[in-house]
C-alpha positions as CSV (number, residue, x, y, z in Angstrom):
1,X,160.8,111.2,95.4
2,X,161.7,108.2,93.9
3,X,163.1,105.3,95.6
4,X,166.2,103.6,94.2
5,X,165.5,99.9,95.0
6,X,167.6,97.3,92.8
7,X,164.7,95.8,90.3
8,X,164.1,92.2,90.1
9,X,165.2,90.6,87.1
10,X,162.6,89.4,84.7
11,X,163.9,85.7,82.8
12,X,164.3,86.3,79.7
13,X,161.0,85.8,77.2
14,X,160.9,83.3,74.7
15,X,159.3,84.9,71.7
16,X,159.1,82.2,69.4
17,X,157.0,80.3,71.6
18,X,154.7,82.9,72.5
19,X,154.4,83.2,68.4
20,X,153.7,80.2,68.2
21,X,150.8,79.9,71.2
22,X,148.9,82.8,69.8
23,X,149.3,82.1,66.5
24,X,147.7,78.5,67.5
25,X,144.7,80.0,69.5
26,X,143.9,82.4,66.5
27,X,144.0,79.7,64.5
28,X,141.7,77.4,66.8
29,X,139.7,80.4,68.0
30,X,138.6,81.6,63.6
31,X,137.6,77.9,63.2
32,X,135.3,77.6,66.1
33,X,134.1,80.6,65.1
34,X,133.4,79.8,61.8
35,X,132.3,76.4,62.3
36,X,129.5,77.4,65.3
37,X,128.4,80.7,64.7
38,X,128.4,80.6,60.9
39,X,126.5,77.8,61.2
40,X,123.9,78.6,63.6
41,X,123.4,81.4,61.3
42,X,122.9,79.0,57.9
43,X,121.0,76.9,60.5
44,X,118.8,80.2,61.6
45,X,118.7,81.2,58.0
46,X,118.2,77.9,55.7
47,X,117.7,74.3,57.5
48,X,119.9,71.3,58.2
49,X,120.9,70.3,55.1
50,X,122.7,73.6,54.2
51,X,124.5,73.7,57.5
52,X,126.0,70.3,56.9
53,X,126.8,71.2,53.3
54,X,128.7,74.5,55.1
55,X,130.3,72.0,57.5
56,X,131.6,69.7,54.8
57,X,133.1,72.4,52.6
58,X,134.6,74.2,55.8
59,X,136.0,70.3,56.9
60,X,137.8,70.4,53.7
61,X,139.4,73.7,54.1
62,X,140.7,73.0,57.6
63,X,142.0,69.8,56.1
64,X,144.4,71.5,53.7
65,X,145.1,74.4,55.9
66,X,146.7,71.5,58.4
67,X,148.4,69.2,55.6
68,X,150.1,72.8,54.6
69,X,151.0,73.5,58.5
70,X,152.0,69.7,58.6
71,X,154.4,70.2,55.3
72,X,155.6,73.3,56.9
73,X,156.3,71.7,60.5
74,X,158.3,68.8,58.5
75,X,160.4,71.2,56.6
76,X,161.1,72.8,60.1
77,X,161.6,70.1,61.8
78,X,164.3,68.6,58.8
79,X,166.0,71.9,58.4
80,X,167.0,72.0,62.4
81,X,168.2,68.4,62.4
82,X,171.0,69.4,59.5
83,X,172.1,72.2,61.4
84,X,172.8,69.9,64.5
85,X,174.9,67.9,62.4
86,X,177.4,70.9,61.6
C-alpha cells in the first residue's frame, strides 16, 4: 500500500540559468579539450613547433567565438533595459 503523505514542495527551477551554466561548461569543457589533448596529440605526433602553430590558430578561434558571445550578451543586455523602461 501506498502511503498518502503531503509531498514537499520543490522551488520552482530556473531554466534559463541552468541553460546558461551548462551551456558555459560545454563551452569551457570542448576548449580544454581541444586545446590539451589535441595538442598532446600534435605534440606526440609532430614536435613543438606544430603544437604552438595549433595553439595559435585555435587562440584565434576562441577569440572570435567570445567577441560573437560578447556582441550577443550586449544585445541582451540592451534589449532588457528598453523593456524596463515600458
Amino acid at each position: 500500500m501506498q502511503s498518502h503523505q503531503p509531498q514537499e514542495e520543490r522551488p520552482p527551477t530556473d531554466l534559463r540559468r541552468y541553460r546558461a551554466q551548462t551551456e558555459k561548461r560545454l563551452l569551457v569543457g570542448g576548449m580544454l579539450i581541444m586545446f590539451l589533448i589535441g595538442g598532446g596529440l600534435l605534440l606526440w605526433l609532430f614536435d613543438l613547433r606544430a603544437l604552438l602553430g595549433a595553439w595559435l590558430c585555435l587562440a584565434g578561434g576562441v577569440g572570435l567565438i567570445a567577441l560573437l558571445l560578447g556582441i550577443l550578451k550586449l544585445m541582451e543586455w540592451w534589449s532588457a533595459s528598453g523593456r524596463e523602461d515600458e
